[in-house]
C-alpha positions as CSV (number, residue, x, y, z in Angstrom):
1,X,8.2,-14.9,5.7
2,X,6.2,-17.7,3.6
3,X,6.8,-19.9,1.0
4,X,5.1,-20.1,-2.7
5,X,5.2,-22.1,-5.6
6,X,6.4,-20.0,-8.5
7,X,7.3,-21.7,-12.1
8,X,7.0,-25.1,-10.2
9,X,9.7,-23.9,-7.6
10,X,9.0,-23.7,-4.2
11,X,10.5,-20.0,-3.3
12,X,10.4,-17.9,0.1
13,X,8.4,-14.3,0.0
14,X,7.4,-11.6,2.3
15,X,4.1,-10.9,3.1
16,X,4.0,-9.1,-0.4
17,X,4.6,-11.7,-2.5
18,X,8.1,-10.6,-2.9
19,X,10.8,-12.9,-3.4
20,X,13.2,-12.4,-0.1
21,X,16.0,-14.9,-1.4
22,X,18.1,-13.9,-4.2
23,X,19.4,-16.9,-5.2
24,X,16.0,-18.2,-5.7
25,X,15.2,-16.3,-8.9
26,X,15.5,-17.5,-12.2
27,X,14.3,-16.3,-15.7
28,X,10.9,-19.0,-15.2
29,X,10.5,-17.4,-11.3
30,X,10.3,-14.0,-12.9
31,X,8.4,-14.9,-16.6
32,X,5.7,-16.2,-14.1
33,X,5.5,-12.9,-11.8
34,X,5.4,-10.7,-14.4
35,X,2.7,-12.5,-16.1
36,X,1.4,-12.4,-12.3
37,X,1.0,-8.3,-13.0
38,X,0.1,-8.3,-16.2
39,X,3.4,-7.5,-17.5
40,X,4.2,-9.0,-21.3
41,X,8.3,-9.1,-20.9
42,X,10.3,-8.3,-24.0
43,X,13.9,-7.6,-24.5
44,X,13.9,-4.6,-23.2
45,X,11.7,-5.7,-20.2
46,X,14.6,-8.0,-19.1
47,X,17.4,-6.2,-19.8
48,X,16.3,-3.7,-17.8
49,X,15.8,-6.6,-15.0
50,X,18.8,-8.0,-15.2
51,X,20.3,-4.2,-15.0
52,X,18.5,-3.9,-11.7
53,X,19.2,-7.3,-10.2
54,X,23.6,-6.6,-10.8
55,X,23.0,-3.1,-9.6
56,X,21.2,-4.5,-6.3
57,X,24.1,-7.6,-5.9
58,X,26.9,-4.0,-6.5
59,X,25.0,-1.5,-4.2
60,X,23.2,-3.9,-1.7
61,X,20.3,-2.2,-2.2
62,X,17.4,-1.8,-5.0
63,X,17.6,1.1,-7.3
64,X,15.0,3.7,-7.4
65,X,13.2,4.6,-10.7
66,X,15.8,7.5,-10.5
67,X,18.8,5.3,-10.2
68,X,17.4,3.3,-12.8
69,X,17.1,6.5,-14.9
70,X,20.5,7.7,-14.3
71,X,22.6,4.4,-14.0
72,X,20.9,2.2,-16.1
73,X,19.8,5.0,-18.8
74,X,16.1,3.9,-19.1
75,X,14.2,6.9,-18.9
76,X,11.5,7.2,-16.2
77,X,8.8,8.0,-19.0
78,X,9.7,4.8,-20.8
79,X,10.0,2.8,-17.3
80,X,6.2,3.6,-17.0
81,X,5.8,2.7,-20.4
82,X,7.6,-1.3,-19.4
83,X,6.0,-1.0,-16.1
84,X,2.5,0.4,-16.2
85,X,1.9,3.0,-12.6
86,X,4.3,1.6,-10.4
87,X,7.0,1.0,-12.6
88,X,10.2,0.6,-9.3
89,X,7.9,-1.9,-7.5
90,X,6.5,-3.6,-10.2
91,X,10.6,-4.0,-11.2
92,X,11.9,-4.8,-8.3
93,X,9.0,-7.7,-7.7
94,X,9.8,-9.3,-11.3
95,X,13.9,-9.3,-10.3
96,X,13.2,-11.1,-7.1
97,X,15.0,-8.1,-5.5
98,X,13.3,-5.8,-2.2
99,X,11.0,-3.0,-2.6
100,X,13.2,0.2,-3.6
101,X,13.0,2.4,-0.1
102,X,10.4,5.1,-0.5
103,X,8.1,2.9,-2.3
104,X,4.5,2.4,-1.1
């Protein structure tokens, strides 16, 4: 595990760039990843990351693009469409939440 400077905040990642502390994100933390990807964040870009971060404090784990179809109502077409090719890791890196399981 190493440390970064994200939105002027020093932060602890994995080897991924991942944020691995939840209490460490913040709206700036996560404006800045996603601009990190290439990822222009609307309303709907972060209500569906807020969605995903309570889901992850409820279930204790991160929800799968599946999950986030089902639970959070977001189809998986339109998650593509927020998320361009990777949309559950892409997701998951912006909410400062763990790769879902199954993702490469």
């Amino acid at each position: 595990m190493g440390m970064a400077t994200i939105a002027g905040k020093d932060v602890h990642v994995n080897e991924e760039g991942f944020l691995t502390e939840f209490d460490e994100w913040d709206e700036d933390v996560a404006a800045e990843l996603a601009k990190n990807i290439e990822v222009e964040m609307t309303d709907e870009h972060w209500a569906l990351i807020k969605w995903l971060r309570a889901d992850y404090q409820e279930k204790g784990e991160t929800a799968t693009t599946r999950r986030v179809q089902t639970a959070g109502g977001v189809p998986t077409k339109r998650q593509f469409e927020l998320f361009p090719k990777k949309p559950a890791k892409k997701m998951a890196y912006i909410a400062g939440v763990p790769k879902p399981k199954g993702c490469v």
